[in-house]
C-alpha positions in Angstrom: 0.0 0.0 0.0 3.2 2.6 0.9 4.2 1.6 -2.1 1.4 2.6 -4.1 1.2 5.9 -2.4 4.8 6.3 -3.7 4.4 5.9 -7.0 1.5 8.1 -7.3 3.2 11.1 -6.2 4.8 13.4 -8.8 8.7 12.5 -9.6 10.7 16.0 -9.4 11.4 17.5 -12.5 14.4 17.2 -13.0 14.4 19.2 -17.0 16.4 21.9 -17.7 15.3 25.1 -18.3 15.2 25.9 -22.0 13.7 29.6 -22.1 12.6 32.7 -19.4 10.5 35.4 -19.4 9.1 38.1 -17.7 5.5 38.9 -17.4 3.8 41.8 -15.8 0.7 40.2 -13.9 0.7 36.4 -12.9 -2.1 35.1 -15.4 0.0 36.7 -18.4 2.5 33.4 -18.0 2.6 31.6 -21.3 0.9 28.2 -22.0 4.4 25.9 -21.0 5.6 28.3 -18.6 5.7 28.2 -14.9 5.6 31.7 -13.1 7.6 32.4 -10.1 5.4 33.7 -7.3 6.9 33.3 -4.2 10.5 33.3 -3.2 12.3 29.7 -1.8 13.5 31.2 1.4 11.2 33.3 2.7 7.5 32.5 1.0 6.9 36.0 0.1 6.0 37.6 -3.4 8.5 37.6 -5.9 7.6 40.3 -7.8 11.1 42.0 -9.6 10.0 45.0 -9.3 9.8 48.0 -6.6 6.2 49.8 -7.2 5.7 52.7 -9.3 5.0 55.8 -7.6 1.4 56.4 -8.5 0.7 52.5 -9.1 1.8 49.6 -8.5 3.9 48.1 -10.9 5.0 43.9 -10.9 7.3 42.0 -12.6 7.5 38.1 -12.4 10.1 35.8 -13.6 8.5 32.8 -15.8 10.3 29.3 -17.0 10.1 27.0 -19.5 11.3 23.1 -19.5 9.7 22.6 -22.8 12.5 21.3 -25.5 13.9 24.3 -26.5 15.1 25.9 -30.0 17.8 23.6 -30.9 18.4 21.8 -27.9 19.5 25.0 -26.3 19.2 25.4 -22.3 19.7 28.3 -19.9 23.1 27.8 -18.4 23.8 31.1 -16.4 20.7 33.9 -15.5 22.0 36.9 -13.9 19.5 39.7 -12.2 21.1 43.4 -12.6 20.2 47.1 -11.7 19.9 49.5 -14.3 23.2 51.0 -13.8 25.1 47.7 -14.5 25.9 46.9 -18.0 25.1 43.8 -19.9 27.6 40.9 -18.8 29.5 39.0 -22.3 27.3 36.4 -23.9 24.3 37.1 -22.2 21.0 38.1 -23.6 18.8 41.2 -22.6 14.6 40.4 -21.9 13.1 44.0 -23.1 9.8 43.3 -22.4 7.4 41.6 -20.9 5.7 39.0 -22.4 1.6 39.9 -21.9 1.6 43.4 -21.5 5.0 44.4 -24.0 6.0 46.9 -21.5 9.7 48.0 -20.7 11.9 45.8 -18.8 14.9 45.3 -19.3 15.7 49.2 -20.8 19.3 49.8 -19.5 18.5 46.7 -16.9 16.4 43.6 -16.1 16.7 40.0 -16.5 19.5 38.4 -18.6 18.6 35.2 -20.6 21.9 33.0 -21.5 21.8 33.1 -24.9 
């Protein structure tokens, strides 16, 4: 019967991730896409973003396992400010993905390309 129970539950998956992007409200995530909505450590939103000053403005990071262009996978992801520049090899996410608003202008997420 323990057994049974066992193999019933959900095996990690254990796929790489193959594409990110950034959406700007949680039901905007892409069909194959799994949106980041709370932080590991702490349980709390993880919204990117700081709100705007007359609204509030969000940000979430989405992820794909779904076999990606080429076999390609995201190796490295790096998170920078706006004053940082764009690290070598790395790729720049501009907007987001439901609303096309401005993201990564002069900072945002980086996608390994």
């Amino acid at each position: 019967m323990m057994r049974d129970l066992y193999n019933a539950l959900p095996l990690p998956d254990d796929r790489p991730i193959t594409s990110v992007c950034v959406v700007e409200e949680l039901s905007g995530c892409p069909p194959n896409y799994t949106a980041v909505s709370k932080t590991h450590d702490q349980d709390i939103d993880a919204d990117l973003y700081k709100d705007g000053f007359f609204r509030r403005v969000t940000r979430y990071l989405c992820h794909s396992k779904v076999d990606g262009y080429m076999g390609y996978v995201v190796e490295h992801m790096a998170i920078v400010n706006d004053r940082d520049s764009r690290p070598t090899g790395y790729t720049i996410v501009e907007q987001t993905f439901d609303t096309s608003m401005c993201f990564g202008c002069g900072g945002g997420v980086k996608e390994w390309s």
